[in-house]
C-alpha positions as CSV (number, residue, x, y, z in Angstrom):
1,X,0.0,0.0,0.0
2,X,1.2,3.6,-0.7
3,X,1.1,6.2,2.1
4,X,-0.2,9.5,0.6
5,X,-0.7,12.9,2.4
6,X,-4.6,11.8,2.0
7,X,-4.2,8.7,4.0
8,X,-5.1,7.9,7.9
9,X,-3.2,5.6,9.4
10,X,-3.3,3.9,12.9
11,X,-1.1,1.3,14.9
12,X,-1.5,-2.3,13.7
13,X,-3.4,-4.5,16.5
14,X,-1.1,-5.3,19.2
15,X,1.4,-2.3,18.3
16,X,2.0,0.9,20.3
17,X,3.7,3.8,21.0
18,X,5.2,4.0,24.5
19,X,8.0,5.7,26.0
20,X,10.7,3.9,28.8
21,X,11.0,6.6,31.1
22,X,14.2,4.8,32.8
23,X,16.4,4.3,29.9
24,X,15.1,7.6,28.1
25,X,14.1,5.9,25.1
26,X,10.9,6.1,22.6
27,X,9.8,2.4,21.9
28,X,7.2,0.6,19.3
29,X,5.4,-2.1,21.5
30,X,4.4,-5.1,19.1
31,X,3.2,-8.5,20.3
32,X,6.6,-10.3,21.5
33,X,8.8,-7.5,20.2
34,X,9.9,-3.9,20.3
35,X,11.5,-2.0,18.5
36,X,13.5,1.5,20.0
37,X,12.9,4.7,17.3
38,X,15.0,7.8,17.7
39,X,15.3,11.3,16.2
40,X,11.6,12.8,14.6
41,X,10.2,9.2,14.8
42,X,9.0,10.0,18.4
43,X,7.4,13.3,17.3
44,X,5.6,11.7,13.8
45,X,4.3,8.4,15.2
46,X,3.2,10.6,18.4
47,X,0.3,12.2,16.0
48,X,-0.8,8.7,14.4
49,X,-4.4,8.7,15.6
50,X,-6.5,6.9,13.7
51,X,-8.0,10.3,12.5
52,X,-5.8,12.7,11.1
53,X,-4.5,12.7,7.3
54,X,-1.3,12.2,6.8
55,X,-0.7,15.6,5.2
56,X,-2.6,17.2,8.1
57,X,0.6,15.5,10.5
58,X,3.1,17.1,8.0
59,X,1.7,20.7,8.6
60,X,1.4,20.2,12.6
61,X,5.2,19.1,12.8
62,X,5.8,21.9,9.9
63,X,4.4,24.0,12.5
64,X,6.4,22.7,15.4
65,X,9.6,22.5,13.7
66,X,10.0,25.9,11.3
67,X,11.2,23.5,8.8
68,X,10.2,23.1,4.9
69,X,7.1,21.5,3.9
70,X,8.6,19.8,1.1
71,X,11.9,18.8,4.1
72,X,8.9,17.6,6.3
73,X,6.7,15.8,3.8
74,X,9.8,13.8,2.6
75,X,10.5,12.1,6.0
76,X,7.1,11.5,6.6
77,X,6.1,9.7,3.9
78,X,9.0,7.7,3.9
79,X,8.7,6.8,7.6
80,X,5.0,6.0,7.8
81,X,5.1,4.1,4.3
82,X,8.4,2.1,6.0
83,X,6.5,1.3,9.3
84,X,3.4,0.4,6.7
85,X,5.3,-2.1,4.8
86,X,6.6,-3.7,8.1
87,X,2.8,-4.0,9.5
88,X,3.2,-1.7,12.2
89,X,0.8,0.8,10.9
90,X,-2.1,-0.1,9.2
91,X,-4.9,2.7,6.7
């Protein structure tokens, strides 16, 4: 499946954002796995809702960050498409 600005994604069953307050670390729960995601992974995967359009989580983290749409859009798409492949996210 292609990720476009138009689409709304959500966590796959058993999948979740959560963050290990000890070792100061951003984690994807999945059933008998994890995996740790660093830099603007966090921030991105934070505003995966189940409601929101892709494109409308590019302008809320253009907002946030001052940075290029086009910058922003880039890293997005190829982060949630990645995460889509991998059945983490799911439309």
């Amino acid at each position: 499946m292609s990720v476009t600005e138009d689409t709304v994604l959500s966590f796959a069953r058993g999948h979740r954002l959560q963050q290990d307050r000890v070792r100061d670390l951003w984690l994807v729960q999945a059933p008998e796995k994890a995996f740790i995601i660093e830099g603007a992974a966090p921030h991105i995967l934070g505003l995966v809702d189940g409601e929101r359009a892709v494109g409308t989580i590019i302008e809320v983290l253009t907002e946030q960050f001052s940075a290029p749409r086009e910058v922003i859009s880039t890293d997005v798409l190829a982060l949630l498409s990645d995460l889509t492949e991998k059945g983490v996210l799911r439309a």
